[in-house]
BALO-651695 format. One record per residue: y, x, z of N, C-alpha, C, CB in turn; residue in one letter. Coordinates in steps of 0.05 Angstrom, whole numbers, padded with zeros to 5 digits, always signed. Glycine has a CB too. Layout:
<drenvexs>
YXZYXZYXZYXZA ...
</drenvexs>
This chain:
<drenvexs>
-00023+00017+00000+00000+00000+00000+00025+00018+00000+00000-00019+00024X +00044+00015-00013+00069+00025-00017+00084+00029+00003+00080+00013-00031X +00096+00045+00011+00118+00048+00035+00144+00055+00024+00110+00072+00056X +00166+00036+00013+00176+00053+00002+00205+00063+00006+00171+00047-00018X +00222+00076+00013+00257+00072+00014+00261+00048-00010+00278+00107+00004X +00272+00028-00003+00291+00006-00030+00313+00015-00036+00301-00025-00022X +00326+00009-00007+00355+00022-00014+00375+00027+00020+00374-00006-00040X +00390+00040+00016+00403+00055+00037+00425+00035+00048+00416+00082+00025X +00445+00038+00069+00469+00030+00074+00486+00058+00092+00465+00001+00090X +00508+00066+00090+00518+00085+00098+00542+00057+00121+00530+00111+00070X +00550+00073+00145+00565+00057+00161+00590+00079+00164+00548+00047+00191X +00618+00065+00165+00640+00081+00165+00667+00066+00178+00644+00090+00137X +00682+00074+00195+00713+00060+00197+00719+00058+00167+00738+00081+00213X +00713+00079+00160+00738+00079+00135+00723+00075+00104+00756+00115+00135X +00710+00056+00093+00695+00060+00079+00705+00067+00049+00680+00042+00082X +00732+00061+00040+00738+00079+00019+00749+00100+00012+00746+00072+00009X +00750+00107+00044+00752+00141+00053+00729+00157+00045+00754+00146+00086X +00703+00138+00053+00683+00154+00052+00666+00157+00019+00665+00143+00076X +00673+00140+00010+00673+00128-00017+00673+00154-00034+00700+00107-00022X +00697+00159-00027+00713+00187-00046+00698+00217-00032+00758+00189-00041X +00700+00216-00008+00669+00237+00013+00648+00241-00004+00651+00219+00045X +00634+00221-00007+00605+00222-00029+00603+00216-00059+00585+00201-00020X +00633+00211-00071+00628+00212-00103+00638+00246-00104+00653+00184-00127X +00654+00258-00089+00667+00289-00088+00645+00302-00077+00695+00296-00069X +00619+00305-00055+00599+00314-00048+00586+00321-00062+00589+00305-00037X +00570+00295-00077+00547+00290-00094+00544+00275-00119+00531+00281-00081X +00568+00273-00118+00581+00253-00153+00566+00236-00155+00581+00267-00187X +00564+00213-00134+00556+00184-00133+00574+00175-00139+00546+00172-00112X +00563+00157-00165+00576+00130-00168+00583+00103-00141+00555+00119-00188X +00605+00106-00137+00605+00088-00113+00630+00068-00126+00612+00105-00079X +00634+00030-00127+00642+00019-00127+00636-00003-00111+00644+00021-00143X +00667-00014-00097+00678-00040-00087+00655-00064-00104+00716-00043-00098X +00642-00081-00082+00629-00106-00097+00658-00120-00100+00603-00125-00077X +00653-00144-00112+00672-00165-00117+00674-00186-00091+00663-00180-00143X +00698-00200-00080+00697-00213-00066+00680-00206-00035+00691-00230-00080X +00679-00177-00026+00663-00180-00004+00679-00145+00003+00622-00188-00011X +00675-00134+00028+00681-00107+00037+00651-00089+00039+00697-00109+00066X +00650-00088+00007+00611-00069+00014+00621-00053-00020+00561-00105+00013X +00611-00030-00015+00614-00015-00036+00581-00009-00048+00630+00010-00026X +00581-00005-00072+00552-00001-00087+00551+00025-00088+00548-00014-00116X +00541+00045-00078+00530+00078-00088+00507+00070-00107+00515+00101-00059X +00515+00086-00128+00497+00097-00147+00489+00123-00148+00505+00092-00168X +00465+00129-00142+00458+00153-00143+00455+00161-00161+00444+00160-00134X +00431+00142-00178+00416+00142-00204+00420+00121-00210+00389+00146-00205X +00416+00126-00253+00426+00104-00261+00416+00078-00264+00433+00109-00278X +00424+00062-00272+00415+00040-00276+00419+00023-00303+00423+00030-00257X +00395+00003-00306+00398-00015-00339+00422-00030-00330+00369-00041-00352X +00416-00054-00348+00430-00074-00353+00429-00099-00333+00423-00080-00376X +00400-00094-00318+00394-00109-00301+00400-00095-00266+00367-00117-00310X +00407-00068-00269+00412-00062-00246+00390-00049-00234+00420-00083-00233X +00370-00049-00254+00336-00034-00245+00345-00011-00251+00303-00041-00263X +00332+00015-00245+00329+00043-00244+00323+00050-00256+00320+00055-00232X +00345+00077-00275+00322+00086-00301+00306+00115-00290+00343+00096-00336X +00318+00114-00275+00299+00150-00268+00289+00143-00235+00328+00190-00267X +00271+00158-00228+00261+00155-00193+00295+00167-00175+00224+00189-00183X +00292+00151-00146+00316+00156-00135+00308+00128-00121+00346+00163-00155X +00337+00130-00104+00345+00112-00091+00371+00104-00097+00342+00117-00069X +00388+00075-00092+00416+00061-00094+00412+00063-00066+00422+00029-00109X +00437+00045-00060+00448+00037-00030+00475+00030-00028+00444+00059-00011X +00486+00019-00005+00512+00012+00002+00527+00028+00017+00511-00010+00013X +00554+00016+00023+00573+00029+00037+00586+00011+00054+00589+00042+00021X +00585+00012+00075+00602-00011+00090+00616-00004+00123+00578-00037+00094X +00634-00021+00128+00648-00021+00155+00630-00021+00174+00665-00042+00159X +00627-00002+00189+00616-00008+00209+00604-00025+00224+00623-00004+00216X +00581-00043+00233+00587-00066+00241+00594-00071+00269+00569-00080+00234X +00588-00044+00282+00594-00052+00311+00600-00027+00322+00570-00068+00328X +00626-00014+00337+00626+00007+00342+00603+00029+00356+00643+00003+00352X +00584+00022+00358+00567+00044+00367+00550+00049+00346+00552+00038+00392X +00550+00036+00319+00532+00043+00301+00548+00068+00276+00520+00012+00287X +00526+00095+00294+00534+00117+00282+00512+00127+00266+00543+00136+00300X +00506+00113+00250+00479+00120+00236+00483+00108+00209+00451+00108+00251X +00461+00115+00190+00456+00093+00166+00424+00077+00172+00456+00112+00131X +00420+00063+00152+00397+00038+00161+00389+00047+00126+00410-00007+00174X +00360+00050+00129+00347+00048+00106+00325+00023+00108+00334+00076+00101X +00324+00004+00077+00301-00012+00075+00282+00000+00065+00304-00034+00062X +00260-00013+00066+00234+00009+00064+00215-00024+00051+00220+00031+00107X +00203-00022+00030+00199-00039+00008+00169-00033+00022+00209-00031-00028X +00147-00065+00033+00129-00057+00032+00115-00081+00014+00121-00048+00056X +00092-00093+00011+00074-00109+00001+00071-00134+00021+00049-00094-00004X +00073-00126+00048+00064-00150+00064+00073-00142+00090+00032-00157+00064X +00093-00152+00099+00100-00143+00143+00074-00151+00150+00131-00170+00169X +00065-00166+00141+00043-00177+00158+00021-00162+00161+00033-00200+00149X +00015-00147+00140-00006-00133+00128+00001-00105+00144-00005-00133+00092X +00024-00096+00147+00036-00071+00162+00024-00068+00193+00071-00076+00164X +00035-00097+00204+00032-00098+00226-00002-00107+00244+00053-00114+00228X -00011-00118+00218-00050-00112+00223-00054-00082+00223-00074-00126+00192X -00047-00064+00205-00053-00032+00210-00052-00030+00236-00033-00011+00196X -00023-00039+00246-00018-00024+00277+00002-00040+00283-00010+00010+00280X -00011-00062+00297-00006-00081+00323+00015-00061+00341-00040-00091+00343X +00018-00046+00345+00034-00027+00363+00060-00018+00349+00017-00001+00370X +00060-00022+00326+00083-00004+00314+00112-00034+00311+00067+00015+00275X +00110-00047+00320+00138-00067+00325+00140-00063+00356+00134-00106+00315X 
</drenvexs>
């Protein structure tokens, strides 16, 4: 079964501070969604549909949501929680 990173979120006061931090770092594509305060990083590119043409990961950019969150949050793509959590009853 697959374990996989989907996609990332980076947390920031300043997120179009940080915006310009990681397109000047690592020349990610990073843009403002429409109507909302969340920015899109592009690492790797993408079609027409927003699917991946090469292996990599996407992810977001966003305000902090609560001052103690000094971290980023990765999703992790599996087949079944359910199926996860039969492996190992212990691991939630």
């Amino acid at each position: 079964m697959r374990k996989t990173v989907a996609h990332f979120e980076i947390y920031g006061d300043d997120p179009a501070r940080l915006a310009g931090f990681y397109t000047n770092l690592f020349g990610w594509k990073i843009n403002k969604a429409p109507g909302m305060e969340y920015w899109l990083i592009e690492t790797v590119p993408t079609d027409a549909q927003g699917r991946l043409t090469e292996p990599g990961v996407n992810g977001g950019l966003m305000r902090r949501p609560m001052p103690e969150a000094h971290n980023w949050l990765n999703y992790v793509q599996v087949e079944s929680v359910f199926a996860i959590w039969q492996d190992d009853p212990n691991a939630a």
